[in-house]
C-alpha positions in Angstrom: 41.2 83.4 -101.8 41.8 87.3 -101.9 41.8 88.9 -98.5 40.7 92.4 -98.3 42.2 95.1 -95.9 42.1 99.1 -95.2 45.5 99.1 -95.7 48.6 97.1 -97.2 51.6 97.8 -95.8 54.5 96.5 -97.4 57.8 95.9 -95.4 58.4 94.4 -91.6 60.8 96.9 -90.9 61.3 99.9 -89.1 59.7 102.2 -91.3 56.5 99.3 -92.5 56.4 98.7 -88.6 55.9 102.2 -87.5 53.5 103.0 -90.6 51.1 100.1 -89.2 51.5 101.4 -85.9 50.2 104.7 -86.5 47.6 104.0 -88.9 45.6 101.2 -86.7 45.8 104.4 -83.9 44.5 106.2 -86.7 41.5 103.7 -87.1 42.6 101.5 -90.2 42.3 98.3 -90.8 45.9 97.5 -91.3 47.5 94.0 -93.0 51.2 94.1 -93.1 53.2 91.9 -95.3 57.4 90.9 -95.0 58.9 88.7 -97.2 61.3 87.6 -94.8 60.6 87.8 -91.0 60.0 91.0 -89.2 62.8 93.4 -88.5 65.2 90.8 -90.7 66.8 93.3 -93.0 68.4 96.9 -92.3 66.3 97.6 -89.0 68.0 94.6 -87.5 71.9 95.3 -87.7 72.5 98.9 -87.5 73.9 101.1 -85.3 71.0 102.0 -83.6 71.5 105.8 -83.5 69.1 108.3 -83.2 70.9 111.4 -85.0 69.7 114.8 -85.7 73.8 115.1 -86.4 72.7 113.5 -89.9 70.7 116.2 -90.8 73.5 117.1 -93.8 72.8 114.7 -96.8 75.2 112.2 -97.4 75.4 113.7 -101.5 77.2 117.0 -100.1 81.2 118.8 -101.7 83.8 117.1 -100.9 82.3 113.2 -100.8 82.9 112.5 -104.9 86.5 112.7 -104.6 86.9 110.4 -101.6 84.3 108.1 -102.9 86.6 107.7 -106.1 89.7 107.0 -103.8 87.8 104.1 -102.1 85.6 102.6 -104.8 88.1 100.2 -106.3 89.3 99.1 -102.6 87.6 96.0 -101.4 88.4 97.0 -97.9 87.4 100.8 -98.1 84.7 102.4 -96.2 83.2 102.9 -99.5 83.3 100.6 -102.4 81.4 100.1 -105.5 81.5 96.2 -106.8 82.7 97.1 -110.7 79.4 96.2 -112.9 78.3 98.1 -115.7 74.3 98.1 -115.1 72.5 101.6 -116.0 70.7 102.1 -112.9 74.0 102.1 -111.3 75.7 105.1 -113.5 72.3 106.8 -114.0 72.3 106.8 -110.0 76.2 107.6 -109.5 75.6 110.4 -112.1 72.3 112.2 -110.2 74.4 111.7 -107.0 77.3 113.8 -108.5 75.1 116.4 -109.6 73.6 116.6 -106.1 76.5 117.1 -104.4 76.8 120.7 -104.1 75.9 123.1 -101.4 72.5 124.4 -102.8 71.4 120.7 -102.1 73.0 121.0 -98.6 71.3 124.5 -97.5 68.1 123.1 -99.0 67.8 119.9 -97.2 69.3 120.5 -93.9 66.1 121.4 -92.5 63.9 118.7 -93.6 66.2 116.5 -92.3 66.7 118.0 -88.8 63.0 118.7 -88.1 62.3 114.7 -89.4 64.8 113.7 -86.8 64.3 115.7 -84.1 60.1 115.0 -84.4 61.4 111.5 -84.6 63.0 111.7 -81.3 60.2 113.1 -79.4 58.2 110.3 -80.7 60.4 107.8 -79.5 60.4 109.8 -76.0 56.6 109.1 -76.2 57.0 105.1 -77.5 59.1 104.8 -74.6 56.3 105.5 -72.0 54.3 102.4 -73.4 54.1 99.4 -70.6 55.1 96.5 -73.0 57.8 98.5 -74.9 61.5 98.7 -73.9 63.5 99.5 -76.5 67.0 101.0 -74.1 66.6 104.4 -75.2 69.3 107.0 -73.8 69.7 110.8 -74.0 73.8 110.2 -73.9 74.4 112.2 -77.5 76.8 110.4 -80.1 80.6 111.6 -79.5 82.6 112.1 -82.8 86.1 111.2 -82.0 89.7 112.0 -84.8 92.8 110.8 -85.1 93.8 113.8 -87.3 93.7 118.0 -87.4 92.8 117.7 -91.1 89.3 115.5 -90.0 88.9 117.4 -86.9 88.5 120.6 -88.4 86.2 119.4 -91.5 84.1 118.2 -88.3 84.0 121.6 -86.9 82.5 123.5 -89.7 80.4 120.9 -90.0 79.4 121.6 -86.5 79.2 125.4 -86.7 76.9 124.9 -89.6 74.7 122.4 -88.0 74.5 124.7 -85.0 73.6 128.0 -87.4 70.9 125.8 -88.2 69.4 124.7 -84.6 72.0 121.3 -83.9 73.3 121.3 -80.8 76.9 120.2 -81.1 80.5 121.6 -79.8 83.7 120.7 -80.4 85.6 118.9 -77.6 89.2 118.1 -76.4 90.4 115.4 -75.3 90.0 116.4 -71.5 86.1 116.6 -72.2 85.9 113.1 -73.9 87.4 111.5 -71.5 85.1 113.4 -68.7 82.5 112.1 -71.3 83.3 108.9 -71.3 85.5 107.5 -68.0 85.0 103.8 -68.4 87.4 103.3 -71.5 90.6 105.3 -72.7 89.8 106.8 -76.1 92.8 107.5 -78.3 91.7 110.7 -80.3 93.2 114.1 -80.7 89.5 116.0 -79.7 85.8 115.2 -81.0 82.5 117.2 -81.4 79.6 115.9 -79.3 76.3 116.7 -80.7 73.4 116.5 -77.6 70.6 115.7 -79.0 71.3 112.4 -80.5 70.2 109.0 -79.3 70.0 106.1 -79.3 68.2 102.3 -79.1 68.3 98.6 -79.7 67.0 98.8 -82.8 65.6 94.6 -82.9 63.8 95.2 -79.9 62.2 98.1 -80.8 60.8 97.2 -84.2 59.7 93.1 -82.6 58.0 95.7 -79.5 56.1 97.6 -81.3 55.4 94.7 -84.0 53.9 93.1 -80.8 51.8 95.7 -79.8 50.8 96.4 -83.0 49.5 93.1 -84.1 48.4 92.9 -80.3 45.8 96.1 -81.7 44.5 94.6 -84.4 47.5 94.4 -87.1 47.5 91.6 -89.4 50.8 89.8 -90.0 52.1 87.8 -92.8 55.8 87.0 -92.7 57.3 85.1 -95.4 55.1 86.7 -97.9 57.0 88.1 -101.1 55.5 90.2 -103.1 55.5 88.8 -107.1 53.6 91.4 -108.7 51.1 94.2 -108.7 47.7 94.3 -110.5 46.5 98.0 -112.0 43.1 99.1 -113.1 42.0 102.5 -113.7 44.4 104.5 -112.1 44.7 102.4 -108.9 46.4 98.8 -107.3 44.1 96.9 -107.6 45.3 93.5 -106.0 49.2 92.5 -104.7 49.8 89.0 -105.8 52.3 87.4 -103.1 53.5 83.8 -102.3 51.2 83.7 -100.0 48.3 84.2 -101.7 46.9 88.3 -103.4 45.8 91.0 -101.4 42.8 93.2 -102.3 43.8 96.6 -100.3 41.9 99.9 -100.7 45.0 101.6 -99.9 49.4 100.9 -100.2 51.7 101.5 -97.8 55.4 100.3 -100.1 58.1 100.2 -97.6 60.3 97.6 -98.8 63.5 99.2 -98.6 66.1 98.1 -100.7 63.7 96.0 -102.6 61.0 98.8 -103.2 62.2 99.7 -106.8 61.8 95.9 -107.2 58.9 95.5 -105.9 57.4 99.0 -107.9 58.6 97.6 -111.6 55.1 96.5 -112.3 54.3 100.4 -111.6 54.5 103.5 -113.4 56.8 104.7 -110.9 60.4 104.6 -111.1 62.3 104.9 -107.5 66.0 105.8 -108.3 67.2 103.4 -105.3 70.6 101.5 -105.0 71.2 98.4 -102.3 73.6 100.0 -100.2 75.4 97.2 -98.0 76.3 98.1 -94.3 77.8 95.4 -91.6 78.0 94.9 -88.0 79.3 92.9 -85.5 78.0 92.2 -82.5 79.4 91.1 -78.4 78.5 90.7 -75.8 79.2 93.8 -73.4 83.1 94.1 -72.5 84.3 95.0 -69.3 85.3 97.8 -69.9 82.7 99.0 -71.7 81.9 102.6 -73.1 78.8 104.0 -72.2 77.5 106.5 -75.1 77.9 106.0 -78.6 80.4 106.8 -80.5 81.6 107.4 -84.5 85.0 107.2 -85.3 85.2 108.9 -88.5 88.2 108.5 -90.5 87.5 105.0 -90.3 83.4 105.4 -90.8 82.4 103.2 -88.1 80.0 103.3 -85.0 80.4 101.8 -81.8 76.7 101.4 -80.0 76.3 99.9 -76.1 72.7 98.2 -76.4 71.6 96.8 -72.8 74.0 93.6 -72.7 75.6 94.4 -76.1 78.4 96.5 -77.9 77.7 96.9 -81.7 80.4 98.1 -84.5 78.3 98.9 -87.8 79.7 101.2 -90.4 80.8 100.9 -94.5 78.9 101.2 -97.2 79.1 99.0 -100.1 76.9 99.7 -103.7 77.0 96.0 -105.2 73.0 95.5 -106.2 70.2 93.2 -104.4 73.2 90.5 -102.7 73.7 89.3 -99.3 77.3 87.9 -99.9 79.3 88.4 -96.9 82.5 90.0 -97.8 84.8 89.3 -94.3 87.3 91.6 -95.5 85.4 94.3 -94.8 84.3 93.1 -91.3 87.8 92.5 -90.8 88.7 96.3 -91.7 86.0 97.7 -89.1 87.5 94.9 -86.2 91.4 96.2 -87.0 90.3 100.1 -86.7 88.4 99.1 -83.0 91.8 99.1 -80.9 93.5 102.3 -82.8 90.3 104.8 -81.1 89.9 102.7 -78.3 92.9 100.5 -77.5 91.4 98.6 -74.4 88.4 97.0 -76.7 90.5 94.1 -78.3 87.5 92.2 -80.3 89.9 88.9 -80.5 89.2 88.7 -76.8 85.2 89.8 -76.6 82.5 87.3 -76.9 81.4 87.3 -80.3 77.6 87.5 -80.8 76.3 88.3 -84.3 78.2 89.4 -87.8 75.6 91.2 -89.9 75.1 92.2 -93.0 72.1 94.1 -95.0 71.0 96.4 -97.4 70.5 100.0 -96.8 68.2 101.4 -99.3 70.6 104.6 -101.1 69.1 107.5 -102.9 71.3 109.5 -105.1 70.3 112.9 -103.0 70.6 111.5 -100.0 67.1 111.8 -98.8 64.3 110.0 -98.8 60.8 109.1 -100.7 58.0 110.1 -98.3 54.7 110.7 -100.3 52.1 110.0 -102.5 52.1 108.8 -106.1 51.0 110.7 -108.5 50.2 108.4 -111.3 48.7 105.3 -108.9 46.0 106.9 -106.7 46.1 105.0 -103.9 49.7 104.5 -103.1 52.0 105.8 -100.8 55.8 105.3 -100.8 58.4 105.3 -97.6 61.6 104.0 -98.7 65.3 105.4 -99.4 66.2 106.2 -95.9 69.7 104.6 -96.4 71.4 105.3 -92.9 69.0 106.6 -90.6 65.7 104.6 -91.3 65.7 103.8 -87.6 66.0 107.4 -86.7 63.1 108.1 -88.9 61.4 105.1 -88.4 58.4 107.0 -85.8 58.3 110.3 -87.8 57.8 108.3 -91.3 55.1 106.2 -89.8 53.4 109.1 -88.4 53.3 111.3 -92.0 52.4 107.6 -93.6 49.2 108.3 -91.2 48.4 111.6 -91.8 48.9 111.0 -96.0 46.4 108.5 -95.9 44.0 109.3 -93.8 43.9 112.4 -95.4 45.3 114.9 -93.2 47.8 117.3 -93.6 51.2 116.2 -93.0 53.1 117.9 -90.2 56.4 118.6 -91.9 56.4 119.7 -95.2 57.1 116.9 -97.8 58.1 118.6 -101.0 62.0 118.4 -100.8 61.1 114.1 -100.1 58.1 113.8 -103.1 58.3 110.7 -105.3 58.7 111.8 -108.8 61.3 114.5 -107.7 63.8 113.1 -110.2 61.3 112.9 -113.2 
């Protein structure tokens, strides 16, 4: 049995959620397929930030040598498990040569107008009746420990700013007029206003409800084995659930996209880039806005009845091995920014691990194939796919329906690195 459908979207994340959202408001006939359940990967566990602040790419000067510091260090923000595979040096070596400031100037604003369209459409989400998702206006505060941090912050605030941000630099009498409810032990911060943020599992389950609610088919548990091809065009998508017979595909599989492309001529230079989180229950006291807390690269997020700490980033391929060394690293740096959190005395409620999918320029694969007609691609959003998440959907629309897309996608095409 083949079932036939408008539109396959593949991926039950943010981004796969949000692309069957818009396109059955477009009209489509929309099945959606997730090999685990929906919202079970990335889109579950992060931070939950909704940050125009990352409108700089992560490949910018100044990250290679770091990077190399930390790769060999289990415990390091950033670590690279030593394998020789060449994906992994073909990646590491494009990411190199993208880490200079022509990249920078030229992707700052594709990334700010993505996120800050992204926002207003989570402004609009918001207003739907069976959707509450605890969105707040309250900015993300940067907070440092040291002058050397502080002032790399600032000129990455003044250039932000040049560049439509809107960010400061503050002391340490502003953060703690900020945030009153906990002492923060920092030497000053820069607070950028236009960030927000979410609960990022109730979000993507809401509008997974209202979607399927509209007409959506769902299939969780459904893994994508392989891809037929005639003529130019997917022809069926052969899953453990039984094929698909789509006129049109939506691939937004994350992590597993390249995987999931390899039948495909189409090769989508994208690395499993593991992030973790731990989750409580809501202290008392409890800091009210977000924060990052950067020479450690963590987050701290209140969601509702929750405080979440999500930060590293670990290349080590398409595994879900928990390393609790590293969870262990982000719990020891809680109490040194804010020394009244002691997470040996909170209510644990979730450790988390998943798989952020990395490109090597930092930004990510919006657009339509040119060598398989009818597919699009929406995948590589490593750390701010849930800040995307509305935006992406909303361009997935527009590119196949036909229309033309409301930001320019050029800088984000598919086959940009050959």
């Amino acid at each position: 049995m083949v079932e036939k459908t408008d539109v396959l979207v593949i991926g039950g994340g943010v981004i796969g959620v949000c692309s069957a959202h818009y396109l059955q408001r477009a009209g489509r006939q929309v099945t959606l397929i997730e090999r685990g359940e929906v919202c079970s990967g990335s889109s579950h566990g992060n931070g939950g930030l909704l940050v125009p602040s990352h409108s700089i790419p992560l490949a910018q000067p100044g990250v290679v040598l770091p990077a190399l510091r930390w790769m060999g260090n289990p415990e390091s923000p950033f670590y690279i498990r030593p394998r020789f595979e060449m994906d992994l040096l073909r990646w590491l070596w494009r990411f190199w040569r993208k880490s200079n400031r022509r990249h920078v100037e030229r992707s700052i604003p594709i990334l700010r107008d993505l996120n800050l369209a992204s926002i207003d459409l989570y402004d609009e989400l918001a207003d739907e009746p069976d959707l509450d998702f605890d969105l707040e206006h309250r900015g993300v505060l940067k907070i440092f420990k040291t002058p050397a941090q502080l002032d790399h912050a600032a000129e990455h605030c003044a250039h932000l700013t040049a560049r439509g941000i809107q960010a400061r630099v503050v002391d340490t009498a502003e953060i703690a007029r900020l945030e009153p409810n906990v002492r923060i032990d920092a030497i000053g911060g820069v607070l950028y206003d236009q960030d927000a943020h979410i609960t990022p599992m109730k979000f993507v389950h809401g509008l997974a409800g209202i979607a399927q609610q509209a007409g959506v088919r769902l299939h969780t548990g459904t893994e994508v084995i392989g891809l037929s091809r005639a003529d130019g065009r997917i022809r069926e998508v052969h899953t453990t659930r039984g094929d698909f017979a789509p006129d049109q595909v939506v691939l937004a599989g994350g992590a597993w996209s390249p995987q999931i492309a390899r039948d495909l001529p189409l090769r989508l230079p994208i690395q499993a880039g593991k992030g973790y989180s731990i989750t409580f229950e809501r202290p008392d006291p409890c800091p009210d806005m977000p924060m990052t807390c950067d020479e450690a690269r963590f987050g701290i997020t209140p969601m509702g009845g929750l405080l979440r700490f999500a930060g590293t980033l670990e290349l080590s391929g398409l595994n879900l091995d928990v390393d609790e060394r590293r969870i262990a690293a982000i719990l020891r740096s809680v109490p040194q920014y804010l020394p009244e959190l002691d997470p040996d005395r909170m209510k644990l409620v979730e450790k988390w691990r998943g798989l952020r999918p990395v490109t090597p320029d930092g930004l990510p694969f919006i657009g339509r194939s040119n060598t398989v007609d009818n597919l699009v691609v929406a995948a590589g959003h490593a750390f701010i796919g849930v800040s995307l998440g509305p935006i992406t959907g909303k361009l997935v629309s527009e590119l196949i329906t036909g229309r033309e897309p409301s930001l320019d996608l050029s800088l984000l095409r598919l086959e940009r690195f050959g």
